[in-house]
C-alpha positions in Angstrom: -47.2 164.5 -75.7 -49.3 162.0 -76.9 -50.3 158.6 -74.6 -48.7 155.5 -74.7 -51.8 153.8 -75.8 -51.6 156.1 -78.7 -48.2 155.7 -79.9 -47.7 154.2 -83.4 -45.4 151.3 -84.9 -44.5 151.5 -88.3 -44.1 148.3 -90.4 -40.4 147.8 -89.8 -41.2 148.2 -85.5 -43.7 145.5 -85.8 -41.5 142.9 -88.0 -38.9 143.5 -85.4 -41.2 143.1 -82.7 -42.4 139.3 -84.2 -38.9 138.1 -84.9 -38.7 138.6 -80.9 -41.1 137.2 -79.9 -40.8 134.1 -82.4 -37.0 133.6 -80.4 -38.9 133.8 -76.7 -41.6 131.1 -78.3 -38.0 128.8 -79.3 -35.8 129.3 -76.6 -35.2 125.7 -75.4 -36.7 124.7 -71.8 -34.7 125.1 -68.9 -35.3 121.6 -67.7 -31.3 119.4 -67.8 -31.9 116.4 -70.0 -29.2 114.0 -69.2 -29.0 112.4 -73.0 -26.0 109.9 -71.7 -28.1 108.9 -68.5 -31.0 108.1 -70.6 -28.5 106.2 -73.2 -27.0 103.8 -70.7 -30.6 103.4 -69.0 -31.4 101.6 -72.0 -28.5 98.8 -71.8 -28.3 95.5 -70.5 -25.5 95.8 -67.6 -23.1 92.9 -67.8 -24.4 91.1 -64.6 -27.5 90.0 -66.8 -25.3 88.0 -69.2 -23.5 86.1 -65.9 -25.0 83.7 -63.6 -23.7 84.5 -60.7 -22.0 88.5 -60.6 -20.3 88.1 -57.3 -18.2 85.0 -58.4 -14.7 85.7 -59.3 -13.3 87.1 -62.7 -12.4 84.0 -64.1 -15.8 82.0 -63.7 -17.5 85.4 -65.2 -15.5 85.8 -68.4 -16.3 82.6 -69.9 -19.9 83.6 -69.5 -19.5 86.9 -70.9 -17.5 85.3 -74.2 -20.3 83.3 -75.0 -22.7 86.3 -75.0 -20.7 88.7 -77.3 -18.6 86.9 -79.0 -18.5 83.7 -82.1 -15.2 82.4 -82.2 -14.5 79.1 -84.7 -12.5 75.8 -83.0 -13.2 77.7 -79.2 -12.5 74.4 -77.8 -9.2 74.7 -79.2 -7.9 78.1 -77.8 -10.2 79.1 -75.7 -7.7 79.0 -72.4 -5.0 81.0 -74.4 -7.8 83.3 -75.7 -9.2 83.9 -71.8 -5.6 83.7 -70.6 -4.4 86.4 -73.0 -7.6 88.8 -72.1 -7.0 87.9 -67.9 -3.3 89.2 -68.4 -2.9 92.2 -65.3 0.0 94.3 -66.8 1.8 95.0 -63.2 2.1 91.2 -62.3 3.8 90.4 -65.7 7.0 90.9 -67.5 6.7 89.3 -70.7 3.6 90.4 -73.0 2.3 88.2 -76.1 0.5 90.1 -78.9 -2.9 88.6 -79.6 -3.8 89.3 -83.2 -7.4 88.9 -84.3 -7.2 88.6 -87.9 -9.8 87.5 -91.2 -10.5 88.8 -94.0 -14.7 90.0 -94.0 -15.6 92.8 -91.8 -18.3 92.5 -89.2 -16.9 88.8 -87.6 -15.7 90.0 -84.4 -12.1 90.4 -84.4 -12.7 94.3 -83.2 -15.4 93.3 -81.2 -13.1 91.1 -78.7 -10.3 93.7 -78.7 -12.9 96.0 -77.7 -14.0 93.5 -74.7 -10.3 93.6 -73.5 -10.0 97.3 -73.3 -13.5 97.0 -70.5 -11.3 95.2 -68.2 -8.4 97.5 -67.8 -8.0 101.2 -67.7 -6.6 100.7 -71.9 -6.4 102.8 -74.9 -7.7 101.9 -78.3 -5.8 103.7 -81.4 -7.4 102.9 -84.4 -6.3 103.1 -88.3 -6.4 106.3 -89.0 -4.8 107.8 -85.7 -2.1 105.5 -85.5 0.5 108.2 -85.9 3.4 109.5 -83.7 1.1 112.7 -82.4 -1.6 110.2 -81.7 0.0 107.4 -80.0 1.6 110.0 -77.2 -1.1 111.7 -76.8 -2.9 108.5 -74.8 0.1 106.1 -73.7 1.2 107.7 -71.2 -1.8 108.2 -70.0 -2.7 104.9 -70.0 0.0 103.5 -68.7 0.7 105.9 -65.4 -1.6 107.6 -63.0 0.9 110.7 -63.0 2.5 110.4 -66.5 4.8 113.7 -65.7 6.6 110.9 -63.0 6.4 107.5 -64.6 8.0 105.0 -62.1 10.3 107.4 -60.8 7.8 106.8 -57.9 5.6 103.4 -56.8 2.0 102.6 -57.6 2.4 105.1 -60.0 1.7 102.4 -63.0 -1.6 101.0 -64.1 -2.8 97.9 -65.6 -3.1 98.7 -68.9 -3.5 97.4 -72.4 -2.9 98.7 -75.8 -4.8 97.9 -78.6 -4.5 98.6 -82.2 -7.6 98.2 -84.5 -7.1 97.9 -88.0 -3.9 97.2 -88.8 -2.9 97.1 -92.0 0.9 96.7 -93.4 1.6 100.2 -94.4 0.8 101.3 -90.8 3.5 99.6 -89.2 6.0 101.9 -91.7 4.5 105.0 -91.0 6.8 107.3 -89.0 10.3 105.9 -89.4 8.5 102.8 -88.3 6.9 103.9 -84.9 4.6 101.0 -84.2 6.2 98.6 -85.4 9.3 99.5 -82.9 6.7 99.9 -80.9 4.9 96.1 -80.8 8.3 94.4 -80.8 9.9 96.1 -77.6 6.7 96.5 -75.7 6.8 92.4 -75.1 8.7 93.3 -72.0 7.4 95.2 -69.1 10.7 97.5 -69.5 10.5 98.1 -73.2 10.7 101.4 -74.2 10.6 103.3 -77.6 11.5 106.9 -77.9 9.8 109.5 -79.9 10.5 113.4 -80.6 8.8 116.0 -78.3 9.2 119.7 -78.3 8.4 119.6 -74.0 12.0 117.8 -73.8 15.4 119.6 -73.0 16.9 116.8 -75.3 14.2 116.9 -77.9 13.1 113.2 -77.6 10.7 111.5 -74.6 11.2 107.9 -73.6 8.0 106.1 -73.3 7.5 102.5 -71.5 5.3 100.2 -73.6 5.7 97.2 -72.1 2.0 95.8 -71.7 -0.3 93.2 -73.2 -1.4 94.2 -76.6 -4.7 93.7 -78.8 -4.4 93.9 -82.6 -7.1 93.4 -85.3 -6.3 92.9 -89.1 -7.5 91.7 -92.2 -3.7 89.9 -92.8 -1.5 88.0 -91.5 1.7 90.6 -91.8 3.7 88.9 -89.5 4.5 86.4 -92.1 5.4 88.8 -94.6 9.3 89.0 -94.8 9.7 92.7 -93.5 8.0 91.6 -90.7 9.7 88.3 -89.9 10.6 89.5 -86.3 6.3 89.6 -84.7 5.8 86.3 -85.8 7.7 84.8 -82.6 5.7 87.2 -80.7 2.5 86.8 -81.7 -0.5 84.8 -80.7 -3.2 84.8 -83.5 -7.5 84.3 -83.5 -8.8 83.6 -87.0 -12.2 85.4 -87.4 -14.7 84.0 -89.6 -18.3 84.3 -90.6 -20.6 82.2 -88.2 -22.5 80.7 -91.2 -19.4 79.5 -92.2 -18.4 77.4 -89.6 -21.3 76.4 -87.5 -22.4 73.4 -89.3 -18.3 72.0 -88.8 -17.7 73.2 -85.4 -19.4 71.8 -82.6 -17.4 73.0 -79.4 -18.6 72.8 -76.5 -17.9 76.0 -75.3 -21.2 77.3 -76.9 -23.0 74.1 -76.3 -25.0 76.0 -73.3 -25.8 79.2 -75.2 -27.5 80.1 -78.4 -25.1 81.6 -80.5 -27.9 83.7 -82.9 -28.3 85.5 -79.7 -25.3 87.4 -79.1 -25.4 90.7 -77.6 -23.7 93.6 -79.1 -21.2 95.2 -76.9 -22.0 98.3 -77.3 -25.2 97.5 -76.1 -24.2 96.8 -72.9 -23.2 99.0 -69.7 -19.9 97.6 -68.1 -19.7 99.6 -65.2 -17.9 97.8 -62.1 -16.2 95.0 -64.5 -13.0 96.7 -64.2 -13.6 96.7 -60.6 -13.9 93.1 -60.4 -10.7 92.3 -62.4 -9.1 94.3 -60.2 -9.9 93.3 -57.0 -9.6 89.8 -58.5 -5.9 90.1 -58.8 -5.5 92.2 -55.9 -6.7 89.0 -53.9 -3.3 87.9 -51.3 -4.5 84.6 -52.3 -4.7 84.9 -56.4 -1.5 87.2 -56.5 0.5 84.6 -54.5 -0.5 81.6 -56.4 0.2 84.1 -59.2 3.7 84.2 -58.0 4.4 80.3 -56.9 3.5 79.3 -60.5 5.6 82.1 -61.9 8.4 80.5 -59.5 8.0 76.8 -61.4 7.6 78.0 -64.6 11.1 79.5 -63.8 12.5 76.0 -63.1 11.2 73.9 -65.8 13.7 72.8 -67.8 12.4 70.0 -70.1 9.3 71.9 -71.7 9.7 71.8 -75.5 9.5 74.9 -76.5 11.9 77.1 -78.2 13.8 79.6 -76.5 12.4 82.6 -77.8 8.7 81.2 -77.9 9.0 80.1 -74.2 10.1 83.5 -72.7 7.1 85.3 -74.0 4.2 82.8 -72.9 6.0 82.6 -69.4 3.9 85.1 -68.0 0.4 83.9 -70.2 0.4 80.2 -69.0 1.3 81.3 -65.5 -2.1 83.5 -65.7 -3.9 80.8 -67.4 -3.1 78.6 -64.8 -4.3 80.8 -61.8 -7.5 81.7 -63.1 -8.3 77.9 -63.7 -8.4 77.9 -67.7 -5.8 75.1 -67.7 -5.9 72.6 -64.9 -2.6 72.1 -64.2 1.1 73.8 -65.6 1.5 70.4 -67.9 -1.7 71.0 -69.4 -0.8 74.4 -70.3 2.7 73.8 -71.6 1.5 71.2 -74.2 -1.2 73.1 -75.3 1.0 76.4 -75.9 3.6 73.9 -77.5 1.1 72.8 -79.9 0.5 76.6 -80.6 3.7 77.8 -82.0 4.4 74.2 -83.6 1.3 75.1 -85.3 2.3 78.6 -86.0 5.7 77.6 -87.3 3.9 75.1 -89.9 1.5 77.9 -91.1 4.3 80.0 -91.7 6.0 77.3 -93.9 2.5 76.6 -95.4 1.5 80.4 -96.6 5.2 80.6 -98.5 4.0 77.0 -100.1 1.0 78.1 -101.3 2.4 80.9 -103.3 4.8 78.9 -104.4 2.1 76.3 -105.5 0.1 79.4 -107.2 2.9 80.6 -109.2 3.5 76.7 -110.4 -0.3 76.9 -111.7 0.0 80.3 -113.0 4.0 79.1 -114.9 2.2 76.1 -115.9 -1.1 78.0 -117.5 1.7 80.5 -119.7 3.8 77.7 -120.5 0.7 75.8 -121.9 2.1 72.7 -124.3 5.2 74.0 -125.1 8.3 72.5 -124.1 10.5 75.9 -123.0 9.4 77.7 -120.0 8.4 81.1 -120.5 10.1 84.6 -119.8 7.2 86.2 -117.3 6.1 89.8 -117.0 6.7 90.9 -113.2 3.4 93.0 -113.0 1.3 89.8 -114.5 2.9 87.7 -111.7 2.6 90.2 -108.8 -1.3 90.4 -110.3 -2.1 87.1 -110.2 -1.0 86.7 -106.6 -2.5 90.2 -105.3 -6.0 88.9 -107.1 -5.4 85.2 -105.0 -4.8 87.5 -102.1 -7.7 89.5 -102.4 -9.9 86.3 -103.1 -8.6 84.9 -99.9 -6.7 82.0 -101.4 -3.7 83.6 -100.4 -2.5 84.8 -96.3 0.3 86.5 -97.3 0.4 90.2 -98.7 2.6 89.5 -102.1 5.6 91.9 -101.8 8.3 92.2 -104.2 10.8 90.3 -101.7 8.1 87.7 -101.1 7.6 87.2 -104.9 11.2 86.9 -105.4 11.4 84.2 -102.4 8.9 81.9 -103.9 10.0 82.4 -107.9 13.8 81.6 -106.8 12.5 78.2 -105.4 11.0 77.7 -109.1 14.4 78.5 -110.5 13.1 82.0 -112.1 15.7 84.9 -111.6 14.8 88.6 -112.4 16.4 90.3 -114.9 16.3 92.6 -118.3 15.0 91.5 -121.7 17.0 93.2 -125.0 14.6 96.1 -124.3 15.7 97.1 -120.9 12.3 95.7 -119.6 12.3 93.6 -115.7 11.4 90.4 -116.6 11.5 86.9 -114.7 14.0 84.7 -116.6 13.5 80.2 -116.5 17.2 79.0 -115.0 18.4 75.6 -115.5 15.1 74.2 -116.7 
């Protein structure tokens, strides 16, 4: 037998033989690198933007507003903003939505419905995944520390928050109309909505969504006619570019910071925040003040407000007042009056300007003559969707919107000798 010193390879044995040993020379080392460690290493924590990390919750968030976030008129709404993100679900029973809304991307809006979500234990649904598989798969979750039990038994709930980033019209349509059932009875800590499931005997799960929610949008839907029912519900932040208001605004809210300076929030680490708002309302002290303003709120009688707009901020201006961002329960009441008198004028205001628009656009057909014109319903509908787009516009033009605003101009729709939808000039 030959030796093993002797024994030859052929050409295939020694290819085989490098590709071997060219995998040994790659495999990676054994040594753990913990990427995520290293990621968060490299982040400011959130007590570097405060002065003071051991005061409570409501001195800090202030502090942490003016280092993440550029918000026009903050002198304005910055209690009901602070109020609205201070909200702790299991204390309250009547939820505002906070809508963040402008037109540009990259002003913000997601950025502070991010924030909230760093306080509680929430869930963020964006665009794309708000669907019917997509919103059960996380609000249970979010809302109960055993979801299979609910409140069947106590301290079973959380304090939660839901928000919704990106909303745009169409979305609040999409399965049979899930979210927008969905925003409308979840202003009350016992609103529920019920969707299909294959796990139940009955075919259909009941789901509690009563909590504060966070919305971002380019629009303001609520004022669109379909929609008619969020606009007592909801509490909106207009969202612009900084360059575009800085030389107008001077609050004095960022009057101690330098506003070029934000910090992204991504950038920073916000472990033990949620702590803090925690233990802030699990105070004795904070929880029954919670409750004794709660109790007056109750018993005022001569406030102002309307019915429907009252119920909902109950629960906001009793928070607002606790954490200090309104002095007293008077202050708060007149400046959440002022809100939704505000609100209800801006409603009026976006059907005027349409109405205004189409009078320009009429008037621009009609030219000199002397008989006002029969219009083509796709020209009008695109000349107001190219004032929407332009921003001149805050309401999406719809066809029952349209119709609204050329009524009040005396135009009816109809059909021409041809069969063809036109708008027709009455009593002119």
């Amino acid at each position: 037998m030959p030796e093993e010193d002797d024994v030859e390879f052929s050409p295939a044995d020694m290819e085989l033989l490098r590709e071997i040993a060219s995998e040994k020379s790659s495999e990676p080392s054994k040594e753990f690198v913990d990427w995520d460690a290293i990621r968060l290493s490299s982040k400011i924590h959130w007590t570097e933007l405060v002065d003071d990390p051991t005061e409570p919750f409501p001195v800090l968030l202030p502090q942490v507003l003016k280092a993440i976030t550029l918000i026009p008129d903050m002198d304005r709404q910055a209690a009901r903003i602070m109020a609205g993100l201070s909200m702790y679900s299991v204390a309250c029973s009547f939820y505002p939505i906070f809508a963040c809304v402008g037109k540009q991307p990259g002003i913000g809006k997601s950025k502070l419905c991010e924030l909230v979500t760093e306080f509680y234990e929430g869930v963020t649904i964006t665009g794309s995944d708000i669907t019917a598989s997509g919103i059960k798969r996380k609000i249970n979750q979010s809302m109960f520390h055993d979801p299979a039990k609910g409140r069947e038994i106590s301290h079973n709930e959380k304090s939660t928050v839901f928000v919704f980033d990106d909303i745009m019209p169409q979305l609040l349509l999409r399965d049979e109309g899930l979210l927008y059932t969905l925003l409308k009875r979840g202003i009350e800590r016992n609103g529920t909505v019920e969707m299909a499931s294959r796990d139940s005997p009955m075919g259909i799960i009941t789901f509690y969504v009563g909590c504060p929610k966070w919305i971002s949008s380019i629009s303001k839907f609520w004022l669109q006619p379909q929609f008619s029912e969020m606009h007592r519900r909801i509490i909106w932040i207009e969202f612009k570019h900084y360059k575009e208001w800085k030389e107008k605004d001077f609050s004095q809210f960022y009057s101690d910071c330098e506003p070029e300076n934000i910090v992204s929030i991504s950038d920073v680490d916000w472990s033990g925040l949620p702590g803090h708002f925690k233990s802030y309302w699990n105070d004795p002290e904070v929880y029954t003040q919670f409750a004794e303003i709660k109790g007056k709120i109750r018993n005022k009688r001569k406030h102002g407000i309307s019915k429907e707009h009252w119920q909902i901020s109950t629960d906001l201006i009793a928070t607002g007042v606790t954490c200090g961002y309104w002095e007293n329960l008077d202050d708060a009441i007149a400046d959440i009056k002022g809100y939704w008198e505000q609100s209800m004028a801006d409603k009026a205001d976006a059907r005027g300007a349409a109405v205004q628009l189409l009078e320009v656009f009429i008037q621009g057909v009609k030219g000199t003559e002397d008989v006002y014109p029969v219009l083509n319903p796709k020209d009008v509908k695109a000349y107001l969707d190219a004032a929407y787009k332009d921003g001149g516009l805050d309401i999406n033009p719809n066809p029952r919107t349209i119709e609204e605003c050329m009524s009040q101009l005396n135009y009816r729709l109809g059909v021409d000798d041809w069969g063809l939808s036109r708008w027709f000039p009455v009593d002119r």
